[in-house]
FIGUPA-153478 format. One line per field, with one value per residue: residue in three letters; residue number from 1; y, x, z of N, C-alpha, C in turn. Coordinates in Angstrom, 1 decimal. Layout:
% residues N
resn <- (Ala|...)
resi <- (NUM|...)
nc2 <- (Y|...)
nc1 <- (X|...)
nc3 <- (Z|...)
cac2 <- (Y|...)
cac1 <- (X|...)
cac3 <- (Z|...)
cc2 <- (Y|...)
cc1 <- (X|...)
cc3 <- (Z|...)
This chain:
% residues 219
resn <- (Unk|Unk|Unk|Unk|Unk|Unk|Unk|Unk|Unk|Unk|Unk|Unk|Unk|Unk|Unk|Unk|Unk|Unk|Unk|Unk|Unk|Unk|Unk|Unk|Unk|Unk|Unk|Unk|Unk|Unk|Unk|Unk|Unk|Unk|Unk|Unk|Unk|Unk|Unk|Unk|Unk|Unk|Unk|Unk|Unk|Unk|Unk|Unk|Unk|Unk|Unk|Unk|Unk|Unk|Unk|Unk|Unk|Unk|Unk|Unk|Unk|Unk|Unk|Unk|Unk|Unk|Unk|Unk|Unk|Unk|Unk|Unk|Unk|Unk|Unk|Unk|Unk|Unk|Unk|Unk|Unk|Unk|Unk|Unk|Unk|Unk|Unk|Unk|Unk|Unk|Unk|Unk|Unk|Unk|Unk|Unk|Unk|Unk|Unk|Unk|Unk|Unk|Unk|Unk|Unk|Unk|Unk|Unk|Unk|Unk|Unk|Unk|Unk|Unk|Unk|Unk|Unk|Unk|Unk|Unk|Unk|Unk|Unk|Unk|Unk|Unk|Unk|Unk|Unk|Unk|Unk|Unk|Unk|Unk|Unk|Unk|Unk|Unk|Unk|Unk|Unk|Unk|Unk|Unk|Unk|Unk|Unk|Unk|Unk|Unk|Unk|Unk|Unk|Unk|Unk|Unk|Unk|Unk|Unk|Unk|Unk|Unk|Unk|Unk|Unk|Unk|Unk|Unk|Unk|Unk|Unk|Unk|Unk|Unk|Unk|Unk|Unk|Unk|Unk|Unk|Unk|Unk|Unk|Unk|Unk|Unk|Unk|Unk|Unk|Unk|Unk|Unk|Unk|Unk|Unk|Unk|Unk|Unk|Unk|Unk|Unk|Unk|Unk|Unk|Unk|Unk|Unk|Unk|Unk|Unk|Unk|Unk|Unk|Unk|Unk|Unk|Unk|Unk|Unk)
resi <- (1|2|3|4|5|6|7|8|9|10|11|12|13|14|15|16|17|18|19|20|21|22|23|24|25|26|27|28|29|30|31|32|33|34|35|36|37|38|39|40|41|42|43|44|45|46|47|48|49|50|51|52|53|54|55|56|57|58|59|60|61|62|63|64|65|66|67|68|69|70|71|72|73|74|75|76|77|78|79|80|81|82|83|84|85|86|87|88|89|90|91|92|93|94|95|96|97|98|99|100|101|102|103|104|105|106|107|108|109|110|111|112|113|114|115|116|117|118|119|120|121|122|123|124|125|126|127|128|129|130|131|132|133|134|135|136|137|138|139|140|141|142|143|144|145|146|147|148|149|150|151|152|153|154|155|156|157|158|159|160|161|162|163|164|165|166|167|168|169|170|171|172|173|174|175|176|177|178|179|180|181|182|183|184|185|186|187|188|189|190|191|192|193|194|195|196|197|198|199|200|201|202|203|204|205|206|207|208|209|210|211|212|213|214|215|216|217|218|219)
nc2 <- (107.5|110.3|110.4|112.4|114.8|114.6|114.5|114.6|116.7|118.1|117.1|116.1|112.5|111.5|111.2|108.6|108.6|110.3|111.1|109.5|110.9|112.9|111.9|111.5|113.9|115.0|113.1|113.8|116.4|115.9|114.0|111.7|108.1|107.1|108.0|108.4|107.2|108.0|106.5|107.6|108.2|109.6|108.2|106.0|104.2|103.1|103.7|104.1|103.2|105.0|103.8|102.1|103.4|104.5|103.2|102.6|103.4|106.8|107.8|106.7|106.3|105.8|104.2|102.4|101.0|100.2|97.3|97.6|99.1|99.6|98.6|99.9|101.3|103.2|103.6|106.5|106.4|104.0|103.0|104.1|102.4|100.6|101.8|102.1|100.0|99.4|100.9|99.7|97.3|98.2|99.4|102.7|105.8|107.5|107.3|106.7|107.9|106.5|107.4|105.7|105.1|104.9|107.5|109.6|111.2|112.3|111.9|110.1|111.1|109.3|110.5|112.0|109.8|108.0|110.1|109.9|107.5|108.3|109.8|108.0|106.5|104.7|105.6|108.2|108.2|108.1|105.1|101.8|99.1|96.2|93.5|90.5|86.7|83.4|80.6|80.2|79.2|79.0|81.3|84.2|86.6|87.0|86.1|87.4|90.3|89.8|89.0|91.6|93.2|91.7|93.0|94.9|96.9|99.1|98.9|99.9|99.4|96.7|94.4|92.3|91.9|90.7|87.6|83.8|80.6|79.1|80.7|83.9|87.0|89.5|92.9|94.9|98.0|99.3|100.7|102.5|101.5|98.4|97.3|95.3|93.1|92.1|91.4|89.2|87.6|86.9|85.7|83.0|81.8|80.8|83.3|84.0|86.6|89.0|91.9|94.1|95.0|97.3|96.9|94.4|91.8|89.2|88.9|90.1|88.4|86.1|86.9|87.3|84.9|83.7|85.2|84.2|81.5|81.4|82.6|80.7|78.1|79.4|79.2)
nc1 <- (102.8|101.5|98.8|97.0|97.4|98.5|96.0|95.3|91.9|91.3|90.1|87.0|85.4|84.2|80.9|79.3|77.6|78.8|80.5|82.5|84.3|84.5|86.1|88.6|89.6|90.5|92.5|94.1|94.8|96.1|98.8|97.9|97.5|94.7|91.4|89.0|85.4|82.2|78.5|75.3|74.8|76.4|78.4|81.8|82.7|84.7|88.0|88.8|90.9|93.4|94.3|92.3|90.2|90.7|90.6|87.7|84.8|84.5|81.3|80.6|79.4|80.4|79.1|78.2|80.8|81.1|81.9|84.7|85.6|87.8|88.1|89.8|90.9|92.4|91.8|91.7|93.0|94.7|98.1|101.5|103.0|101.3|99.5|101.3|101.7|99.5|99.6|101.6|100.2|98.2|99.1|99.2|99.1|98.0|95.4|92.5|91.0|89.0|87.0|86.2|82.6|83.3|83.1|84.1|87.9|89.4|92.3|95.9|98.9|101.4|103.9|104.1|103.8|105.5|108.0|107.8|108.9|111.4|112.4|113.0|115.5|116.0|116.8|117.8|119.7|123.9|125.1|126.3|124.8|124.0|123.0|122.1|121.4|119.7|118.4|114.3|113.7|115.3|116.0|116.3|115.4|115.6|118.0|119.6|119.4|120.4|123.3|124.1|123.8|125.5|127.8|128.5|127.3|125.1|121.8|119.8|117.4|115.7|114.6|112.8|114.0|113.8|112.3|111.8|110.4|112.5|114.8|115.5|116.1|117.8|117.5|120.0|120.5|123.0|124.9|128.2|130.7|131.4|131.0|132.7|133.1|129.8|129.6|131.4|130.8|127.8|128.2|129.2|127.6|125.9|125.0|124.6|126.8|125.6|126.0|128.6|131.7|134.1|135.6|135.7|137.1|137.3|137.0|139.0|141.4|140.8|141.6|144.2|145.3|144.4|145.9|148.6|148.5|148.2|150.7|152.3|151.5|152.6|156.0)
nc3 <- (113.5|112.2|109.4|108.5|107.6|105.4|103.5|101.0|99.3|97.4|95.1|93.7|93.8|91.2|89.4|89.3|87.0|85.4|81.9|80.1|78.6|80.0|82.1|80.5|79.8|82.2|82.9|80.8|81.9|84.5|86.1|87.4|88.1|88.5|89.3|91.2|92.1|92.8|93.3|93.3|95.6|96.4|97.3|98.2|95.6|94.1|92.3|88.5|86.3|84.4|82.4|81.9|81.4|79.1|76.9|76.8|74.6|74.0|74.2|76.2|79.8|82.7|84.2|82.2|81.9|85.1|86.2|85.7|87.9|90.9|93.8|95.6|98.8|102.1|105.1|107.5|109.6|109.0|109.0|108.2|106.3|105.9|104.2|101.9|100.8|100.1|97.9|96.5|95.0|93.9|91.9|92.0|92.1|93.3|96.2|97.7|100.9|103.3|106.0|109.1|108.6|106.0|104.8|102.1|102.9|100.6|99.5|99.5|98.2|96.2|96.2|98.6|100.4|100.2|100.5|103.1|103.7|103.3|105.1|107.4|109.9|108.3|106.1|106.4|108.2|108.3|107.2|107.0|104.1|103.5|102.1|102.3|101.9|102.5|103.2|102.9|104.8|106.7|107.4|110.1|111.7|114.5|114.9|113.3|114.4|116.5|115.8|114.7|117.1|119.0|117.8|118.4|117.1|115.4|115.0|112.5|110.5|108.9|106.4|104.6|101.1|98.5|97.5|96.5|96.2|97.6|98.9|100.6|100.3|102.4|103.5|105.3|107.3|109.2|111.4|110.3|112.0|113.7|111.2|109.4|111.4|111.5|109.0|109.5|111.1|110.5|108.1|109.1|110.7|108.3|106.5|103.1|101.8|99.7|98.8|97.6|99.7|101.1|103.2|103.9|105.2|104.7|101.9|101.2|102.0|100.7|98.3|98.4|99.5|97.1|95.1|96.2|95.8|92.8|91.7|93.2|91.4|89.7|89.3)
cac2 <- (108.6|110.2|111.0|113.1|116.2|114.5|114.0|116.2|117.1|118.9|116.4|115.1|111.7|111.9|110.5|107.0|109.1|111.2|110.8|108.3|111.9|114.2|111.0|110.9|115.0|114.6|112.0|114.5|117.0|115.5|113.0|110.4|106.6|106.6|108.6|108.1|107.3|107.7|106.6|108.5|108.8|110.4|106.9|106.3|103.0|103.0|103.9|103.8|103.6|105.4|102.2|101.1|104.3|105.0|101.7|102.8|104.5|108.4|108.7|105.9|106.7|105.7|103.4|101.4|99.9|99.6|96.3|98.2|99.9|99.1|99.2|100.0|102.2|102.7|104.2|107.4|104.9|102.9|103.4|104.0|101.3|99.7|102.7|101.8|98.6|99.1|101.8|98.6|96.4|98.6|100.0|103.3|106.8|108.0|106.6|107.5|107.7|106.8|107.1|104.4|105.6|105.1|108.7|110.0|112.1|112.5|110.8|110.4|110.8|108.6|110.7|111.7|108.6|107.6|110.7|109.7|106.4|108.5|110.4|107.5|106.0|103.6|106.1|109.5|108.0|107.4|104.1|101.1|98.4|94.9|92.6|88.6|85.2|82.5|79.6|81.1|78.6|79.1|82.8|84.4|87.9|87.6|85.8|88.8|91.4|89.4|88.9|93.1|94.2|91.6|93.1|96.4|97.8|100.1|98.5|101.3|98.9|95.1|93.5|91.0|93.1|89.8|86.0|82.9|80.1|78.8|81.9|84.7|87.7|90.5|93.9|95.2|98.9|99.6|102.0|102.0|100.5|97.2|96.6|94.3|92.1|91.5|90.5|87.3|86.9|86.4|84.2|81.8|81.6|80.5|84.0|84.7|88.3|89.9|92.8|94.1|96.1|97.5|96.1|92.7|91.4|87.8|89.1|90.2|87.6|85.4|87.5|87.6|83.3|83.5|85.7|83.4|79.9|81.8|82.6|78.9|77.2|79.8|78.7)
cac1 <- (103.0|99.8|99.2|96.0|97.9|98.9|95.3|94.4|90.6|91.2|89.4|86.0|85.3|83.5|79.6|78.6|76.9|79.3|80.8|84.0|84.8|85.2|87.5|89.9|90.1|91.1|93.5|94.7|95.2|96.7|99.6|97.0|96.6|93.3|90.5|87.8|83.9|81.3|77.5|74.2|74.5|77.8|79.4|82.7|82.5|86.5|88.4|89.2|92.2|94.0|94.4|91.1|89.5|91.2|89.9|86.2|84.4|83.9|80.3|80.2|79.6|81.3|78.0|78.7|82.2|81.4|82.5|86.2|85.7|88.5|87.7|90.9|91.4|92.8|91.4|92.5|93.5|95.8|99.6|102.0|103.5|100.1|99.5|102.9|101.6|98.7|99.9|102.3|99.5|97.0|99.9|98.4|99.7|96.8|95.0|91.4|91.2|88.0|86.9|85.2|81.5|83.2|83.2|85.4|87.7|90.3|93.4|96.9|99.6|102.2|105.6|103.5|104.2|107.3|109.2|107.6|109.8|113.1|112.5|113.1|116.5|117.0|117.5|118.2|121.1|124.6|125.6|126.5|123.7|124.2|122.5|122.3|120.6|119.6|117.3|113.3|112.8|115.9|116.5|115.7|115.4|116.0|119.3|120.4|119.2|121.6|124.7|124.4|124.2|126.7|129.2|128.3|126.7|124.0|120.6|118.8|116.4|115.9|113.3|112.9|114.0|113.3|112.2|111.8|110.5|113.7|116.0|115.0|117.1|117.5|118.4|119.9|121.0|123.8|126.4|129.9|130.9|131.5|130.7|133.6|132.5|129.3|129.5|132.2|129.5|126.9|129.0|130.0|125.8|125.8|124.5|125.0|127.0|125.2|126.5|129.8|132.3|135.6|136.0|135.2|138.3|137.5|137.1|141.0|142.1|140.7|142.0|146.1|145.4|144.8|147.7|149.6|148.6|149.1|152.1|152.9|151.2|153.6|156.6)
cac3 <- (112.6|112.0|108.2|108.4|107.3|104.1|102.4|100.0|99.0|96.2|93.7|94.5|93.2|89.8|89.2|88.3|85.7|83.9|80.7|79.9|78.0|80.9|82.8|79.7|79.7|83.7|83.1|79.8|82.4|85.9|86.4|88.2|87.6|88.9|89.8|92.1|91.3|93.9|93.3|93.3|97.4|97.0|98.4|97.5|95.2|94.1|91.3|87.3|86.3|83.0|81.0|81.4|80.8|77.4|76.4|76.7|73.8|74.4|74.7|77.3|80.5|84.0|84.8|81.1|82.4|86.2|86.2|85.4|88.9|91.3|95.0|96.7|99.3|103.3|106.2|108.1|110.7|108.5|109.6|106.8|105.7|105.0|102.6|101.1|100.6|99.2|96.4|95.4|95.6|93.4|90.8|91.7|92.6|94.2|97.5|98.4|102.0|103.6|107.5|109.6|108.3|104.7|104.3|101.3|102.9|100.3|98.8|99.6|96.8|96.2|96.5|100.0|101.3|99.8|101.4|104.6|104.1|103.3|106.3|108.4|110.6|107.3|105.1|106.8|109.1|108.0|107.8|105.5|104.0|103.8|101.8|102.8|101.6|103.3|102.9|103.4|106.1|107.9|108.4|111.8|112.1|115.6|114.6|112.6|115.0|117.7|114.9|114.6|118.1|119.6|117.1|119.0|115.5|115.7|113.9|111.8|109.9|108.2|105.2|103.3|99.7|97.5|98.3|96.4|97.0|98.4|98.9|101.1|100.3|103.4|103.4|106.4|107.7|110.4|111.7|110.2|113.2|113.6|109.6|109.1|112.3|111.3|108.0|109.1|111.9|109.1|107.3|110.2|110.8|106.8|105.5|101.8|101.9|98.6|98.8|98.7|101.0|101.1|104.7|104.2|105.2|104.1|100.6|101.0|102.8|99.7|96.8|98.9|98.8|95.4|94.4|96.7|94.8|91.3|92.4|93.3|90.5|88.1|89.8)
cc2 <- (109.0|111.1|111.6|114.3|115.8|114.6|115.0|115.7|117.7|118.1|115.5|113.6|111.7|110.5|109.3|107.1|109.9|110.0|110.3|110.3|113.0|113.7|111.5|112.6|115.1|114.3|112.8|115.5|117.0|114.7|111.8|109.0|106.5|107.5|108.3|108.4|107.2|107.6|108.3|109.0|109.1|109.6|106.6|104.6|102.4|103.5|103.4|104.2|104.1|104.8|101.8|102.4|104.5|103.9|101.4|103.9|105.9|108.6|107.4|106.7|105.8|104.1|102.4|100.9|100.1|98.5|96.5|98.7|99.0|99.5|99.6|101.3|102.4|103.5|105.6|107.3|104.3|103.7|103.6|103.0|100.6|100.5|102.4|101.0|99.0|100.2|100.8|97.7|96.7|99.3|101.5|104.5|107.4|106.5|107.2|106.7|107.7|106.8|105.7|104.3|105.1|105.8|108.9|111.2|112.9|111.8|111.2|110.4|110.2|108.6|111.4|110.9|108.1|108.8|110.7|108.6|106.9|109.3|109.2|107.0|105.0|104.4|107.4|109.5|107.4|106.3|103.0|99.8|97.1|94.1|91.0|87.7|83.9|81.8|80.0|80.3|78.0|80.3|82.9|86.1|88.3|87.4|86.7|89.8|91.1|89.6|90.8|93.3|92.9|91.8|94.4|97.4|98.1|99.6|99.8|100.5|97.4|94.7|92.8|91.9|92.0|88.3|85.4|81.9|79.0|79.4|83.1|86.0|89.4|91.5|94.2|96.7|99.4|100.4|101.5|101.1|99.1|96.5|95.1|92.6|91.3|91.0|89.0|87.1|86.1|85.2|82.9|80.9|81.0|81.6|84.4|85.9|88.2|91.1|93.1|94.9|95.9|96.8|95.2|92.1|90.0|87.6|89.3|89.9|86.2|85.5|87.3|85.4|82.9|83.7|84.8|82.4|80.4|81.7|81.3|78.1|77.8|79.4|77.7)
cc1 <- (101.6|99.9|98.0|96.4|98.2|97.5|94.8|92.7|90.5|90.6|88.8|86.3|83.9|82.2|80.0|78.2|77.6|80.0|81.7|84.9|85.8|86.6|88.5|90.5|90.6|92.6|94.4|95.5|96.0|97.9|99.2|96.8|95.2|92.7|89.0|86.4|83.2|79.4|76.7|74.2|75.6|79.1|80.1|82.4|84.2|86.9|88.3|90.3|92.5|93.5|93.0|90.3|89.7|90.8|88.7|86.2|84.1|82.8|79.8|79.9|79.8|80.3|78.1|79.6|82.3|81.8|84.1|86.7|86.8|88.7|88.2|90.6|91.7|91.6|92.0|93.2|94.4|96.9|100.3|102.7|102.9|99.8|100.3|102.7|100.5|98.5|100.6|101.3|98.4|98.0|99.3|99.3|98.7|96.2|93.7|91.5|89.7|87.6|86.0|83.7|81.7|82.7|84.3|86.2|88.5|91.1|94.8|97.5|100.6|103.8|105.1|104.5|105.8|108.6|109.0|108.9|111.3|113.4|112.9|114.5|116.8|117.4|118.3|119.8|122.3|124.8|125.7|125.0|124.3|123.5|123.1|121.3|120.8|118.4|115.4|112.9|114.0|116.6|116.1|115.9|115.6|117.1|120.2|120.3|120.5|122.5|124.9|124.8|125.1|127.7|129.1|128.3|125.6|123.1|119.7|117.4|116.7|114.9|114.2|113.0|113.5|113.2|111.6|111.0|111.5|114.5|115.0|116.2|116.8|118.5|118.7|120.8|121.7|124.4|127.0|130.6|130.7|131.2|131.2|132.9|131.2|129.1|130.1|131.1|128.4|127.4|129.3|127.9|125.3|124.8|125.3|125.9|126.8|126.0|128.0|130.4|133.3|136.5|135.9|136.6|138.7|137.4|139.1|141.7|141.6|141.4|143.9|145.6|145.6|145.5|148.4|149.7|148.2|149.9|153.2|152.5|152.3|155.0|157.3)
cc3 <- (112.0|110.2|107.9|107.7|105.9|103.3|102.2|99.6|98.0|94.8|94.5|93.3|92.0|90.2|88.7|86.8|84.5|83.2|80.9|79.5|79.0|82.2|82.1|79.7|81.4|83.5|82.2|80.9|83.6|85.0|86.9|87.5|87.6|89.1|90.3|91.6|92.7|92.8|93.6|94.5|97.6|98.2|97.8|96.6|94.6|92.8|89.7|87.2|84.8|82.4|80.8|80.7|78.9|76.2|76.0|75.4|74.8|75.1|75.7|78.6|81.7|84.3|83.6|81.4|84.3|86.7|86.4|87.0|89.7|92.9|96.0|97.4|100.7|104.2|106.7|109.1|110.1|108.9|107.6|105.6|105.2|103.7|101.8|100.1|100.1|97.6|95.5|94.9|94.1|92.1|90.3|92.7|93.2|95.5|98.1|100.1|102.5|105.0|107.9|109.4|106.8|103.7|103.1|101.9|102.2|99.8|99.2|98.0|96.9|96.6|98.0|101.0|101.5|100.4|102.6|105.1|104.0|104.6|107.6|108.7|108.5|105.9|105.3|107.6|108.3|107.8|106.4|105.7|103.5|103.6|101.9|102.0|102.6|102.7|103.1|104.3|107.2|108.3|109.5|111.5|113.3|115.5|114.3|113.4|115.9|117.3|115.3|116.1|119.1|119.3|117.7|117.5|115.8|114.4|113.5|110.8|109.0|107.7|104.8|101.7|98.4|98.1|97.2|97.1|97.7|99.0|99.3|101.1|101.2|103.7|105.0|106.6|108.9|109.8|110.8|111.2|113.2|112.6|109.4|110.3|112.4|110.4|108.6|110.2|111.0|108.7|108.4|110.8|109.3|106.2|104.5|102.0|100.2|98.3|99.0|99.3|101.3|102.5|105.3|103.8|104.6|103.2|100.2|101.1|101.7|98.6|97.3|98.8|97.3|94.6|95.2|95.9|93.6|91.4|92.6|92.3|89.4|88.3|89.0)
């Protein structure tokens, strides 16, 4: 997926030399975490962010809290999901983009990216979602991929959504189709079912036991 079309240009990265003053009237005026600082040779050096800026007196300037600077940023080369990853990474809605030269040539923006990820099979396709647990050092992902498609369920996507260190908790997205079959597959493999679902028949087939031995214990 090529994301060259997403980076905007429309804000250079501000001097080493200017004022803290003319950052905090920026930041007054955008929605931006961050904004980019490049040196005297117009080289990108990385970001300040809000919080720190507002932190600095007024008539400081950018070159008094270099230390503050924050040097994130991807390539035009990077795929998307590393972007993804490095917006969570950097708690930062902007993304300067730099080439192989360590050209500035730009920044991505953050809801950018993020509709790139709704655009894809795990969120755009029908289907139900299916959270599991398991131990972090005996899931399998190829395990799970096999459980889905020998239940003839259609795989649309699978993470890790939270992990522990003992407990690895994994999202997974399939068809409607074959739902019911892979959950008790899961289960018979000893995965957690997290999640729940009207067609999890061993949920129903537990709740009619239980009204059965109520039933007999009222007796």
């Amino acid at each position: 997926m090529q994301l060259s079309q997403y980076i905007i240009n429309d804000i250079k990265p501000l001097s080493i030399l200017s004022e803290l003053s003319e950052l905090k009237l920026f930041f007054n005026e955008l929605t931006y975490s961050h904004i980019p600082i490049q040196n005297d040779d117009h080289q990108y050096l990385g970001c300040l962010s809000e919080t720190d800026v507002h932190c600095f007196e007024t008539d400081k300037t950018v070159k008094d809290c270099a230390f503050a600077i924050e040097g994130f940023h991807v390539r035009d080369t990077t795929n998307w999901l590393d972007v993804l990853e490095a917006f969570a990474q950097n708690y930062s809605n902007i993304m300067p983009v730099l080439d192989k030269n360590n050209n500035y040539l730009g920044y991505y923006e953050l809801n950018d990216i993020i509709n790139l990820f709704n655009d894809t099979p795990f969120f755009s396709e029908a289907g139900a979602i299916i959270v599991i647990e398991k131990g972090t050092n005996d899931y399998s992902f190829s395990e799970i991929t096999q459980i889905v498609e020998s239940n003839d369920a259609k795989l649309y996507g699978i993470f890790i959504s939270n992990m522990t260190s003992e407990m690895a908790q994994i999202t997974i997205k399939i068809g409607h189709s074959g739902l019911n079959d892979v959950i008790q597959t899961l289960r018979r493999y000893s995965y957690k079912i997290v999640s729940g679902h009207e067609e999890d028949t061993y949920i129903e087939n537990l709740k009619e036991r239980s009204d059965y031995l109520n039933k007999y214990l009222n007796m």
